[in-house]
N, C-alpha and C positions, 0 to 999 in steps of 0.2 A: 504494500500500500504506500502512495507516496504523499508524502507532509508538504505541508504549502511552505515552511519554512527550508526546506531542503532543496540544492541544489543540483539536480542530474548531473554526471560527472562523465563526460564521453574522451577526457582525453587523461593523461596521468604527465605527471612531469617525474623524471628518473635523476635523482640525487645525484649518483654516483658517489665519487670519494672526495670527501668535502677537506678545507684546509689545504691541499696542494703547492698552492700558491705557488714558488720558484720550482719546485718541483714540478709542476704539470707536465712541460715539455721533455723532460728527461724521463719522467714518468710513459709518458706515452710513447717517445721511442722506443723506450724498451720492452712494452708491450708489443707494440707493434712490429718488432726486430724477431720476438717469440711467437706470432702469429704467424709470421714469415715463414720462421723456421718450421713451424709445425708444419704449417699446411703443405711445404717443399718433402717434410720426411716422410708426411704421411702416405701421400700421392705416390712416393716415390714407390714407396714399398707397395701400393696396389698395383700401380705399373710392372715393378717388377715381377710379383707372384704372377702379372697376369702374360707377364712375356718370356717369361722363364720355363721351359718343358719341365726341368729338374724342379724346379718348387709347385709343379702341379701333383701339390697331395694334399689332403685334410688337413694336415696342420695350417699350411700356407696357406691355404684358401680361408679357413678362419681365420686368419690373422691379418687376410689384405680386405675384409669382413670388417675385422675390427679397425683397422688403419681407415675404410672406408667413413666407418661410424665415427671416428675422432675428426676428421674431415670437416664433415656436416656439424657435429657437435661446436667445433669453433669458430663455423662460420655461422651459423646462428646466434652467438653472440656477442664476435668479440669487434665485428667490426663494428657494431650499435654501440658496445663501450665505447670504442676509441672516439666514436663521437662524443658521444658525452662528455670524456674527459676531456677532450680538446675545448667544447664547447663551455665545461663546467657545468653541465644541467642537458639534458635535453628532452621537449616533448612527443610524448607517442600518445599515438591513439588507442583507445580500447582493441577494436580488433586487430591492430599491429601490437600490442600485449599482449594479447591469447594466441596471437597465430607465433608467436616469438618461440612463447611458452611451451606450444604445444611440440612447434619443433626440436626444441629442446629436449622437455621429456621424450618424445619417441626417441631419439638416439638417446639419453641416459639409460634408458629403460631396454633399449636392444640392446645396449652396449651388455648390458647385465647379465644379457639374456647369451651372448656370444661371447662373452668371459665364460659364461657355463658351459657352453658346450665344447668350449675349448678344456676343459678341463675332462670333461667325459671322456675326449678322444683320449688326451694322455691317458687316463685311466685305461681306456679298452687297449693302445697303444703295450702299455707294460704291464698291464693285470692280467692282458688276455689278449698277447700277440697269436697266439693260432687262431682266433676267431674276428681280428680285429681288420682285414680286411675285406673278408666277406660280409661284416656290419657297417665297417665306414667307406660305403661306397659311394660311387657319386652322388647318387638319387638321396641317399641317406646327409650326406653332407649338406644339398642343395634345399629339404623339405626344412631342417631345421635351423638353417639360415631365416629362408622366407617362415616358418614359423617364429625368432625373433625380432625383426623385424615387424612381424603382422602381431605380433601380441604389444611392442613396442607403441607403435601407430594405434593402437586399440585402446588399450589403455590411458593413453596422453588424449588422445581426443576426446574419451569420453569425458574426464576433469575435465576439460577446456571447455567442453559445451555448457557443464555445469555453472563453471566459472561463466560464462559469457551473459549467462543467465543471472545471475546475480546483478542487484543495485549497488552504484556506488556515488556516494552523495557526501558535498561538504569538503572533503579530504580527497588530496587527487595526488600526494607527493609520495613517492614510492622512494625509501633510502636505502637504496640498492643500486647497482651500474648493468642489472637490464630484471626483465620482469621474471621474477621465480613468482613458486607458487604461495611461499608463505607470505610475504609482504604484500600481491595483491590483493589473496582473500581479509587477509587484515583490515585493508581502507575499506571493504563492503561494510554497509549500513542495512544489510537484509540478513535474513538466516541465513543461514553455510551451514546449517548441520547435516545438511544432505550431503553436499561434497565434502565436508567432512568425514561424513561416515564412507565414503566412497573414497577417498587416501587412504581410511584406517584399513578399511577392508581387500585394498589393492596390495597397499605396501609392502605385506608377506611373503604376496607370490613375487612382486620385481625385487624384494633386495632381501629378506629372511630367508626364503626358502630356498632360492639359489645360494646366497654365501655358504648355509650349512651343507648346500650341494659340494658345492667346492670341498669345504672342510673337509667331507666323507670320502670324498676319491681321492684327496691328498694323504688323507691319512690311509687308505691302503694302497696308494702310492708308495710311500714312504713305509710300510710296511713289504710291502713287494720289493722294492729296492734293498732293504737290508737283508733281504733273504739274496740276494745274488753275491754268489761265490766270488767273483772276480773282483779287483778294485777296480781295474778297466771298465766294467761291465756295468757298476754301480755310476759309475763316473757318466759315462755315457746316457744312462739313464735318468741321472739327474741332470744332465743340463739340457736333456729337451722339455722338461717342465719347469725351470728353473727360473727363464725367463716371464711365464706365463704366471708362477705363482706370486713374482716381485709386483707386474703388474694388479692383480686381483689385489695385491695388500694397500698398493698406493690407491687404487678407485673405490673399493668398497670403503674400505678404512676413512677417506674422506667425505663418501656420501654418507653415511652411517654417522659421522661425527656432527653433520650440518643438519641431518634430517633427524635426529634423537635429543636434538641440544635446545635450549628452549627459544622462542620465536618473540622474544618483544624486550627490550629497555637493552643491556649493556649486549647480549650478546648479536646486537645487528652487524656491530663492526667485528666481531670474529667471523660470521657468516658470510660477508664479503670475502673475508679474507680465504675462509675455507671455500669458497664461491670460486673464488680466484685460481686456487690451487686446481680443483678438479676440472673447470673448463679450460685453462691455459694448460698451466703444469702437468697435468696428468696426459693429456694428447698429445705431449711435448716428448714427454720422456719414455712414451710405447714405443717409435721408430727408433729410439735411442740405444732402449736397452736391448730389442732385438735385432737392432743392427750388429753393435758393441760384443752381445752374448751369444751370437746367434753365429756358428760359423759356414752354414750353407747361406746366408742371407749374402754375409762378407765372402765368401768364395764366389758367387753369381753376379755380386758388384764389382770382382775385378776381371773376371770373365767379359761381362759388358764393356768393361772398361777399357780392356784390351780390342774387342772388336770394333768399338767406336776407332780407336788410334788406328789402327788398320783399314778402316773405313767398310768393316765387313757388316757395321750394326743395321739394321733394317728390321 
């Protein structure tokens, strides 16, 4: 119902990081120097899985999956921050909020969904190599790709519709450096216990029930690994999931920290800050550590690299 006193609110103004001041410019280079670099490693590594005969396997295909979704994830973001901070403020519209948001969550929420099944594969990979390529085969690779994604996209939209549905009157200043879910629903002046109860009741299946996914095939992971006789063997074994478990600690670990931690008075500015870490940092440091740790990645980059100078690449 709407009060003669109250003000329909169709546009929000985005705070971003206040106090700046001589820092702004150095601020935003360096942002924008890490956006750079992301988006160059990320691509790079889809390019590669996808021109590479030798990295066409399960592993690699989730992982140029995941490089795909770090992609999308920072460009949904970060280029709206840089305005902002350039600008020191900047306004958006209601449905430029919700469409922000929603693209967002579907890649946080696939991303969660293709950290887990990357984790399955290692599992089948070394729990159960005589069975593991008759299960991780193409069609099987490909259903549950497009299964993260489609649960991704499903999920995020439907919050968004809720949210789009929602009044918001009086208060239009969102202090944050782009639109998440909790500082929107905040400024509404209508119920929310619906979409409420629709976070409480999602939240399980995108980040509880997968992390403990994870947890379980690590640990018979790591229990499978200690049983091999060899140190070679062990060796090997742990660094094809070694990579993949550094990542699940830095993504979950920080969406878990933002989204359990309370939502109003001192903790706004830790939640930028943890804000920050997962959309920049953390899509930063995926191409990194599996370039770095990864020796079939670093073996096929200089492969390339040698056909380019020969001018054999095409």
């Amino acid at each position: 119902m709407h009060h003669e006193n109250h003000t329909v609110i169709l546009d929000f103004f985005l705070l971003g990081f206040q106090n700046l001041r001589l820092f702004r410019i150095p601020f935003f280079i360096l942002l924008f120097s890490i956006y750079i670099i992301t988006i160059t490693g990320n691509l790079f590594i889809v390019l590669l899985v996808s021109l590479s005969h030798t990295l066409h396997t399960p592993m690699y295909f989730f992982l140029g999956q995941l490089s795909l979704c770090d992609t999308l994830l920072s460009m949904s973001v970060v280029p709206n921050m840089l305005d902002v901070i350039l600008k020191e403020g900047k306004t958006i519209s209601l449905l430029g909020c919700v469409t922000q948001l929603q693209m967002f969550g579907w890649c946080c929420i696939a991303e969660c969904y293709i950290l887990t099944v990357m984790s399955c594969d290692r599992y089948l990979a070394i729990c159960k190599p005589l069975h593991y390529s008759s299960i991780m085969d193409f069609k099987m690779c490909l259903y549950l790709v497009m299964l993260s994604w489609s649960l991704g996209f499903l999920f995020s939209i439907i919050t968004c519709v809720l949210i789009y549905e929602l009044e918001f009157c009086n208060h239009n200043i969102i202090d944050h450096f782009f639109c998440d879910f909790l500082p929107i629903v905040d400024l509404s002046c209508s119920d929310t216990s619906v979409v409420d109860l629709e976070v409480f009741m999602v939240t399980p299946f995108i980040l509880l029930f997968p992390f403990v996914f994870v947890i379980v095939t690590y640990i018979y992971i790591f229990l499978t690994i200690l049983g091999i006789s060899s140190i070679t063997g062990r060796q090997k074994a742990f660094s094809t999931c070694s990579s993949h478990l550094t990542v699940v600690c830095l993504y979950y670990g920080t969406l878990i920290s933002i989204y359990l931690s309370p939502s109003k008075g001192y903790s706004l500015n830790i939640n930028k800050i943890t804000s920050l870490f997962y959309t920049m940092v953390t899509p930063l440091f995926n191409p990194v550590i599996y370039s770095v740790r990864n020796q079939d990645i670093r073996k096929e980059l200089n492969v390339l690299i040698r056909e380019k100078e020969h001018g054999c690449f095409y």
